[in-house]
C-alpha positions as CSV (number, residue, x, y, z in Angstrom):
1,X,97.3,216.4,96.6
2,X,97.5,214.5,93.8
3,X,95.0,212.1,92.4
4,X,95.2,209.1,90.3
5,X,92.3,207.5,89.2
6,X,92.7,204.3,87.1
7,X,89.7,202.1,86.0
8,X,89.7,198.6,84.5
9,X,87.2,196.6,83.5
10,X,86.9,193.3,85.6
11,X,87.0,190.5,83.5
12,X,88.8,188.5,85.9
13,X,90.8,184.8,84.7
14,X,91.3,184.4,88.9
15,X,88.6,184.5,91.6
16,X,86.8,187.7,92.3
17,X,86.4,188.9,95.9
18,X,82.3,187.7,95.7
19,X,83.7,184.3,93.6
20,X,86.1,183.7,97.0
21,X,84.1,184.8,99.8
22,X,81.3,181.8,98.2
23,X,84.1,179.9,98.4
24,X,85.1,180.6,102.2
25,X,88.5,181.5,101.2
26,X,88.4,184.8,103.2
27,X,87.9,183.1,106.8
28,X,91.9,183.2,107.3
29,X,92.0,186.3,105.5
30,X,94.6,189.1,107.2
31,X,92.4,191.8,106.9
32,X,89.1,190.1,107.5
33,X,88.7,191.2,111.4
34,X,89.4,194.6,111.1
35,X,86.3,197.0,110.7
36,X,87.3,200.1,111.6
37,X,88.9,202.9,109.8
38,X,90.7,205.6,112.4
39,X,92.2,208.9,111.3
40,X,95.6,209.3,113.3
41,X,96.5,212.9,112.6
42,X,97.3,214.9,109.4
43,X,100.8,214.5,107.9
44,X,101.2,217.9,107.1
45,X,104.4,219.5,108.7
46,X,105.3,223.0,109.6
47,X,106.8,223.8,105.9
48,X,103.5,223.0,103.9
49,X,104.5,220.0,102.4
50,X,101.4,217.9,100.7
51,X,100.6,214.7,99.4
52,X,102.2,211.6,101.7
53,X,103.7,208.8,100.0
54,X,105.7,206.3,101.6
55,X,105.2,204.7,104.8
56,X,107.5,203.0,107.0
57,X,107.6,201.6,110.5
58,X,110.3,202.4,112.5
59,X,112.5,199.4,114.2
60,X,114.6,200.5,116.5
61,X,115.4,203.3,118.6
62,X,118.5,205.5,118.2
63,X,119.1,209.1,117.5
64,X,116.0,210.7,116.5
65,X,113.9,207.9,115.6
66,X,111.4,205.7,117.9
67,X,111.1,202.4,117.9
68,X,107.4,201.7,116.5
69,X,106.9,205.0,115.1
70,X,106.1,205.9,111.7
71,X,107.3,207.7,109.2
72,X,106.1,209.2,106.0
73,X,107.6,211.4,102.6
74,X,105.6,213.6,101.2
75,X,106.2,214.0,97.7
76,X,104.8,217.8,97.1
77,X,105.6,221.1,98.0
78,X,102.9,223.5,99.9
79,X,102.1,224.8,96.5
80,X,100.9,221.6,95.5
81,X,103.5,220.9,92.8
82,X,104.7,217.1,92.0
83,X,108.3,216.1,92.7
84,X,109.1,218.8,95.0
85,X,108.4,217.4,98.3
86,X,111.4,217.6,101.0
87,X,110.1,216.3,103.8
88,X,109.8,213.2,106.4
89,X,107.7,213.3,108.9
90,X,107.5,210.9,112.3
91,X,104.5,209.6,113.9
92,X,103.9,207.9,117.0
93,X,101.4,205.8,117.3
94,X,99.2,207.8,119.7
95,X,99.7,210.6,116.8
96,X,102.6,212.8,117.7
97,X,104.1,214.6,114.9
98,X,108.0,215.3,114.3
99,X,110.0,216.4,111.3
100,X,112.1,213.6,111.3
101,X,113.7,215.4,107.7
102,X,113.9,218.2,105.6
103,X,116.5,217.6,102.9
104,X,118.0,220.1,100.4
105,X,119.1,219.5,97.4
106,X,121.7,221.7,97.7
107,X,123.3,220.3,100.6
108,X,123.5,216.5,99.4
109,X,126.5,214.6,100.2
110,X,126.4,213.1,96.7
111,X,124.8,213.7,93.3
112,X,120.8,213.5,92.7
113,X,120.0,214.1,89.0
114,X,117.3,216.7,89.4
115,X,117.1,217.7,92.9
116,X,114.6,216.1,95.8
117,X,110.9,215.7,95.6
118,X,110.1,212.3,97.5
119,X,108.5,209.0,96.5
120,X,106.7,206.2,98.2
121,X,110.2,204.3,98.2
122,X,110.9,204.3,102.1
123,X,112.5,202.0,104.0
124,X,113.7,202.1,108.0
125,X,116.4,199.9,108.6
126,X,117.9,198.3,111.8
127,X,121.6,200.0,111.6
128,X,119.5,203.4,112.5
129,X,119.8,204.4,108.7
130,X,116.6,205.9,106.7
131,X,116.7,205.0,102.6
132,X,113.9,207.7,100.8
133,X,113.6,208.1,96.8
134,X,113.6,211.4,95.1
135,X,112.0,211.5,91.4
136,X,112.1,215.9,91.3
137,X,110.8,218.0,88.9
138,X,111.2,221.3,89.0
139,X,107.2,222.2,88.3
140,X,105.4,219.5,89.3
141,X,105.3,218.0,85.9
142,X,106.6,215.5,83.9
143,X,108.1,217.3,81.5
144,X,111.0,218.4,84.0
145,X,111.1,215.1,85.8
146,X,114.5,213.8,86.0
147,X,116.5,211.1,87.5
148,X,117.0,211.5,91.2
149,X,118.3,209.3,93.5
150,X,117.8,207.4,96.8
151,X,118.9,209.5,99.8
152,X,120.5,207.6,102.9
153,X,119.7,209.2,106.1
154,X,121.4,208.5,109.2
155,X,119.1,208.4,112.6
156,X,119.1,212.1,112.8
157,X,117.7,213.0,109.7
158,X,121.3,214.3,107.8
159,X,121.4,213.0,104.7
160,X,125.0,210.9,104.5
161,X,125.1,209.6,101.2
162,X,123.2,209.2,97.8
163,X,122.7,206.6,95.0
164,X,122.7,207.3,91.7
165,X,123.2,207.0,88.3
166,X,123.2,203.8,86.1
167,X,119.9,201.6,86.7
168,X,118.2,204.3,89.4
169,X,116.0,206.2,87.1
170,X,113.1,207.7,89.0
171,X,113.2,205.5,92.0
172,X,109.2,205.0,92.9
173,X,108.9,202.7,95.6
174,X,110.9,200.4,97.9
175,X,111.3,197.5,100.5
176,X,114.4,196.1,102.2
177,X,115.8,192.9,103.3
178,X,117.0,194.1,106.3
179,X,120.3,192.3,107.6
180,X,121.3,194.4,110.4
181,X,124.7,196.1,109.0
182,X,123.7,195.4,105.7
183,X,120.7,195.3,103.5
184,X,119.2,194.3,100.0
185,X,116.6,197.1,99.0
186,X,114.4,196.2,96.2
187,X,113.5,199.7,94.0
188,X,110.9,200.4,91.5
189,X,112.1,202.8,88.5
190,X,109.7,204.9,86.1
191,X,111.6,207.0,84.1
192,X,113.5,204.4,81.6
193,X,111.8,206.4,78.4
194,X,108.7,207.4,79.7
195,X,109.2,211.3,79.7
196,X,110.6,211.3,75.9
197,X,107.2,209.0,74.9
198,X,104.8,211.8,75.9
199,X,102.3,209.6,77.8
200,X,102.2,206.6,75.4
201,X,102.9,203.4,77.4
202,X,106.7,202.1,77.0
203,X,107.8,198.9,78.4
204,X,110.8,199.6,80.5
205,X,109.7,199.9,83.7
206,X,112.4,198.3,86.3
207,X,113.1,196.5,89.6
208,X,116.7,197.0,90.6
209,X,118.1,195.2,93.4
210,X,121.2,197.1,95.1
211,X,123.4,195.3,98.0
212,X,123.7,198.8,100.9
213,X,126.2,198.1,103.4
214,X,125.2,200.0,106.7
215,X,128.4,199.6,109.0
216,X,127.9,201.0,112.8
217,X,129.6,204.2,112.9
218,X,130.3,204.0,108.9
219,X,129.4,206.2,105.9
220,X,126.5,203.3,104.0
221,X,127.4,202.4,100.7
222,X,126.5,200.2,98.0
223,X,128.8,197.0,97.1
224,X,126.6,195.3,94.1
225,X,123.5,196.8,91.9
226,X,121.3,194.4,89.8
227,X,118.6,194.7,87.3
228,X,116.2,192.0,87.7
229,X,113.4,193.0,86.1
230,X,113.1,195.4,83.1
231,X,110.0,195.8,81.0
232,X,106.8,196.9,83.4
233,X,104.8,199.5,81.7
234,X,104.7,202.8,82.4
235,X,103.8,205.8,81.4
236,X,103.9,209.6,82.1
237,X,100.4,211.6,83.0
238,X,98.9,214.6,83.2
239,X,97.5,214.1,86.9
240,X,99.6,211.3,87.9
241,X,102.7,212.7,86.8
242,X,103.8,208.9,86.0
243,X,102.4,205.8,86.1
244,X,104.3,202.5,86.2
245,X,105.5,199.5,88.4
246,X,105.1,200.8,92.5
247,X,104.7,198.5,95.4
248,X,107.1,196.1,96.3
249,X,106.9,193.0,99.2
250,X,109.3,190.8,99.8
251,X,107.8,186.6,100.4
252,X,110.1,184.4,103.0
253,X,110.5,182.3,99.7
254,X,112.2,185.0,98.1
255,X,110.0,185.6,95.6
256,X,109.5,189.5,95.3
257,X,106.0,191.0,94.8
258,X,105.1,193.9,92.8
259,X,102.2,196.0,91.9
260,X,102.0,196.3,88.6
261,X,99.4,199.6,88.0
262,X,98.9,199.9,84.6
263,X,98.6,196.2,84.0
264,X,96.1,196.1,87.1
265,X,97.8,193.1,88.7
266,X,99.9,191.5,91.3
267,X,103.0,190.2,89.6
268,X,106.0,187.9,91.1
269,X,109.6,187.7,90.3
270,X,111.3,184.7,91.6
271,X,114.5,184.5,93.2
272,X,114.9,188.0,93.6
273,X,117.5,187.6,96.2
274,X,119.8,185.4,94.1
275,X,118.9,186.1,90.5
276,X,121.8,188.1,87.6
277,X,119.1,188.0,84.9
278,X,115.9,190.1,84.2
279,X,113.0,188.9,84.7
280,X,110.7,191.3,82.1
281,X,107.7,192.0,84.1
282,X,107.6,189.0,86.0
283,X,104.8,186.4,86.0
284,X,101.3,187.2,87.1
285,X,99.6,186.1,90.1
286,X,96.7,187.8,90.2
287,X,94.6,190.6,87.5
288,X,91.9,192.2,87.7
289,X,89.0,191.4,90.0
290,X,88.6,193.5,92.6
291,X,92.3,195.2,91.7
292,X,91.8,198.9,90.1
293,X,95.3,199.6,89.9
294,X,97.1,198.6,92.7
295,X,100.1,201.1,94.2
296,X,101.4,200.4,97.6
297,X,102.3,196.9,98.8
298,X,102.4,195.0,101.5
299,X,103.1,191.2,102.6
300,X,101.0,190.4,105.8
301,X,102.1,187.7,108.6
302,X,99.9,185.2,106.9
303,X,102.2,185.8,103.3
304,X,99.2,187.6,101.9
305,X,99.7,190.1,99.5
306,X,98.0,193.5,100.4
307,X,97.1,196.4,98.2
308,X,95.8,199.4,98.0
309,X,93.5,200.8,94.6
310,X,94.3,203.6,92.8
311,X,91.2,203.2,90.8
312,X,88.9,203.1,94.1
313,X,89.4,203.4,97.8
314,X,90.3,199.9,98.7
315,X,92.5,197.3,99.8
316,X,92.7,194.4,98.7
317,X,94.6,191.1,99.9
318,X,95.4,188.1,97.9
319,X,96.9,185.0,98.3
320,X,100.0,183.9,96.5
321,X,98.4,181.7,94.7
322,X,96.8,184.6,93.3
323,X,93.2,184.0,95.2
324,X,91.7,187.5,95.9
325,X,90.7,186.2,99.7
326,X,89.6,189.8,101.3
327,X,88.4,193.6,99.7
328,X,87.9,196.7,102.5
329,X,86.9,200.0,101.7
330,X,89.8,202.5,103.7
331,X,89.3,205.8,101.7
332,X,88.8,208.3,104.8
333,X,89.3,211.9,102.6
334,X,85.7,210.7,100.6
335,X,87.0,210.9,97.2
336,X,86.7,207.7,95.9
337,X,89.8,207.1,93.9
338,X,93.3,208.2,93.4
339,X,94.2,209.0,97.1
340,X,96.3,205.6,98.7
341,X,99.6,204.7,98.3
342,X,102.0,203.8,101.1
343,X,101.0,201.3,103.8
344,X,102.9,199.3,106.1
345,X,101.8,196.2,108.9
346,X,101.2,197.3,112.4
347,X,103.9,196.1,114.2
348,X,101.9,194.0,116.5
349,X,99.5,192.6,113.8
350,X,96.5,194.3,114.9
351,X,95.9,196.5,111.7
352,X,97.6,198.3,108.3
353,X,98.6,201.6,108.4
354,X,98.2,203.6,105.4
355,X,98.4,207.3,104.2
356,X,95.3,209.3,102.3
357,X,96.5,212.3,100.2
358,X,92.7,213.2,99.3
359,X,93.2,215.3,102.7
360,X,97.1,214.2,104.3
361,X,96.1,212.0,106.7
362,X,97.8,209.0,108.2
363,X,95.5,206.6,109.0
364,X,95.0,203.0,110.7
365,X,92.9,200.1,109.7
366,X,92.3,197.6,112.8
């Protein structure tokens, strides 16, 4: 398990969640029907692995996958270490657990600087093909964190080819265009100079857009790679391991959403589909308020932005015009703080899925 807890003052320059319930501003809220908070089953498979990360819904079925299942990377080993995680697990929705995965290193069609230990950047994608990050260390700690890489799986869990090198450096989280045999992921990056600062905050966090083209019976491979954003903060931690630019959404606008922890907002870059400049960090919807360091990310049916806290155990949803419209408490492990990160829309609207590493659980708000 690992725990990140991250508190910020809340002297808010948009609405707070009391400021826009008195307004009425939560009445088409996502979020706002659903009361309860249901336990699924635990994520922990056969090998020990700990502390779930990304979440993502599969789409179709083919091979080994389910359509409407879930999966979810867990990013430590059963010893508890950070960065050393190897495994994906799938989840119906009744609460059937598979190993979808169980990568090694060793047997990678490609390089991955560092080895595998998993991230929240997960994405299932139509063509049958599974992209996970990998930011390893070696001993769960930030001084041996390296590279890594994003891993292509085909629908039975064999990895088939890796990205690397250049602008993937630490690959944190992840969401997808999806374009049936190609697709545009959007990935977070953490590592652009945060292990040689020594936990002071650097400005270097990136968004990097890569073009993945998934041909039916074909090997997946990249044709273009983009920066187009480049100076989130981020920092390495002692508990954390790092902290820096995580959840990702993409608006039918094309505007790209990302949660943006250590600045404890909800920022926007526009254009992310058809932009060949940085961006920086983007421009801020939405800071503070009832945000205490956002991680995972979401975009609901409604183009809401959902959330979950680092700081606390909720989520949050706001509008995109940066109107904090709904808050829920979802913490199930009791802990307070530090224990949400991936989540991902119920495919038939009727709730959020999201995982709790305060005790591996995969869980359902609805």
């Amino acid at each position: 398990m690992r725990v990140l807890a991250i508190c910020f003052l809340t002297a808010a320059p948009v609405l707070t969640y009391s400021q826009a319930l008195a307004a009425g501003s939560t009445n088409n809220a996502f979020i706002s029907p659903f009361t309860i908070r249901q336990t699924i089953v635990s994520t922990v498979p056969g090998n020990g692995d700990v502390n779930p990360y990304g979440v993502a819904v599969v789409p179709v079925t083919m091979g080994a996958l389910h359509q409407n299942s879930i999966l979810v990377s867990n990013f430590n080993n059963s010893a508890n270490f950070q960065g050393t995680g190897t495994t994906i697990v799938e989840i119906t929705p009744t609460g059937h657990v598979t190993v979808f995965a169980t990568i090694d290193a060793s047997r990678l069609p490609g390089p991955c600087p560092g080895g595998v230990g998993l991230t929240t950047a997960l994405v299932a994608l139509r063509s049958g093909f599974v992209v996970v990050g990998s930011l390893p260390t070696t001993d769960g700690t930030s001084a041996t964190a390296k590279a890594g890489c994003l891993i292509v799986l085909n629908s039975s869990g064999h990895a088939v080819a890796t990205l690397s090198g250049d602008s993937i450096n630490g690959p944190w989280d992840m969401t997808a265009l999806d374009l049936d045999t190609s697709a545009v992921l959007f990935v977070t990056n953490v590592l652009n100079g945060t292990v040689a600062a020594n936990g002071a905050v650097v400005s270097k966090g990136s968004v990097v857009r890569i073009l993945l083209q998934t041909p039916t019976g074909g090997t997946p491979h990249e044709t273009s790679r983009t920066t187009i954003a480049d100076a989130f903060q981020q920092r390495t931690d002692p508990m954390a391991l790092v902290i820096g630019p995580t959840g990702l959404g993409l608006a039918t606008n094309g505007d790209l959403y990302v949660a943006d922890t250590l600045r404890n907002r909800i920022a926007v870059i526009h254009n992310a589909l058809t932009r060949t400049q940085p961006a920086a960090a983007g421009d801020t919807i939405s800071q503070n308020g009832a945000l205490n360091g956002p991680l995972g990310l979401i975009v609901a049916l409604n183009g809401d932005i959902i959330t979950v806290n680092s700081g606390d155990g909720n989520m949050v949803e706001t509008t995109p015009s940066g109107v904090q419209a709904a808050v829920k408490g979802v913490d199930v492990s009791g802990m307070g703080g530090g224990t949400l990160f991936g989540l991902a829309l119920v495919p038939s609207g009727e709730g959020v899925y999201y995982v709790d590493d305060g005790n591996n659980t995969f869980d359902r708000l609805h």
